[in-house]
C-alpha positions in Angstrom: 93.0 87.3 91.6 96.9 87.8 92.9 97.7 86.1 96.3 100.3 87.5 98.3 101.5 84.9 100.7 103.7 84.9 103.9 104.5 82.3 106.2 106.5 82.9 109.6 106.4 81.2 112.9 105.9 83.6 116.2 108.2 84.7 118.2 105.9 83.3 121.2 103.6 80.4 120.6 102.3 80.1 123.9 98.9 80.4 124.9 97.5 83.1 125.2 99.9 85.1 123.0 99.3 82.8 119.8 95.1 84.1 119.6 96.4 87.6 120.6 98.0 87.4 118.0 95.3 85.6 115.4 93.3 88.7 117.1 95.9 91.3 116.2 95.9 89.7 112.2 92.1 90.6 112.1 92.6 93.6 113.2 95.1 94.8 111.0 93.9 93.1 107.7 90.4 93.8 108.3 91.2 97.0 108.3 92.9 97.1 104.9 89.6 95.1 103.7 87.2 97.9 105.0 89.0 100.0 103.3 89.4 98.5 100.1 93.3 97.8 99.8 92.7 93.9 99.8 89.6 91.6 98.9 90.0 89.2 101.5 92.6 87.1 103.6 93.2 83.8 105.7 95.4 83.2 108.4 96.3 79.1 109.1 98.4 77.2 111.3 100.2 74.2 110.4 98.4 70.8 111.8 100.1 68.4 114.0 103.6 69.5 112.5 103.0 68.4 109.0 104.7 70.6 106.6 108.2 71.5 105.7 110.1 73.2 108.5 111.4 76.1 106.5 107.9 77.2 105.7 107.7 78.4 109.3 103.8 77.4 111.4 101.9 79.7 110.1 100.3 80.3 106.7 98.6 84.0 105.8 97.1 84.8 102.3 96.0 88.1 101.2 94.3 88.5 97.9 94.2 91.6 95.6 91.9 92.1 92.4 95.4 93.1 90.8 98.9 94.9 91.4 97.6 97.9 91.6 95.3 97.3 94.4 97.8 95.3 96.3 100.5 98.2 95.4 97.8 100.8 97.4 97.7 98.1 99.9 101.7 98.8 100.4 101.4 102.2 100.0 99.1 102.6 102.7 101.0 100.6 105.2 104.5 102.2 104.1 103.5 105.2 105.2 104.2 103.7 108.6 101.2 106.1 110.5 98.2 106.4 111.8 96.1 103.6 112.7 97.1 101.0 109.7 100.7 101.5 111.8 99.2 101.3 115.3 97.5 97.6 113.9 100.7 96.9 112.0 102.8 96.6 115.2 101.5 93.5 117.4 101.7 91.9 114.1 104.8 92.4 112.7 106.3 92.5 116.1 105.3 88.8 116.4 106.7 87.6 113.7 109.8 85.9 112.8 111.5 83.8 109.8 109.1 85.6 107.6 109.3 84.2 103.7 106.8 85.5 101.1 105.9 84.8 97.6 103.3 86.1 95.1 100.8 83.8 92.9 97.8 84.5 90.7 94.8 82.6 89.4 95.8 80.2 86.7 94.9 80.6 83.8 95.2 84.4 83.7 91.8 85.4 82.9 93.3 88.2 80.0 94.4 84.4 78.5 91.2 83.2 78.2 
């Protein structure tokens, strides 16, 4: 399994705007998963402040079989259209000091 994973903080943290936004991530990635361009993802928020600062509040990890499903998964929402864009934009609009990083299962399963 290959994790893609992002962590940001919001450009508005307030309440309500912080579930809209929670809201707006289950939109938009549950709609990739219905349609088969990721397996499954989780969306977290730091606790009490704990964690470093640079790594931003929130937490999001979206995991892919392999490359090639999580290249479809880009592909799809490159296209910039339809309704993957139109649930793309109250998320990404959200979102500031965005850092991301990709991991996989350890041991690779093709190592035995």
């Amino acid at each position: 399994m290959n994790q893609y994973h992002m962590w940001f903080n919001l450009r508005d943290t307030r309440p309500p705007a912080d579930v809209e936004f929670a809201k707006a991530v289950d939109a938009y990635l549950g709609h990739l998963k219905s349609q088969g361009k990721i397996e499954s993802w989780r969306l977290s928020r730091r606790k009490f402040g704990f964690g470093p600062d640079n790594m931003g509040e929130f937490h999001c990890v979206v995991e892919c079989v392999d490359l090639a499903q999580l290249d479809a998964a880009f592909g799809v929402v490159a296209t910039r259209a339809g309704e993957v864009e139109r649930l793309h934009i109250p998320v990404y609009a959200a979102v500031t000091d965005f850092k991301s990083a990709l991991f996989r299962d350890f041991p690779d399963p093709e190592r035995g």
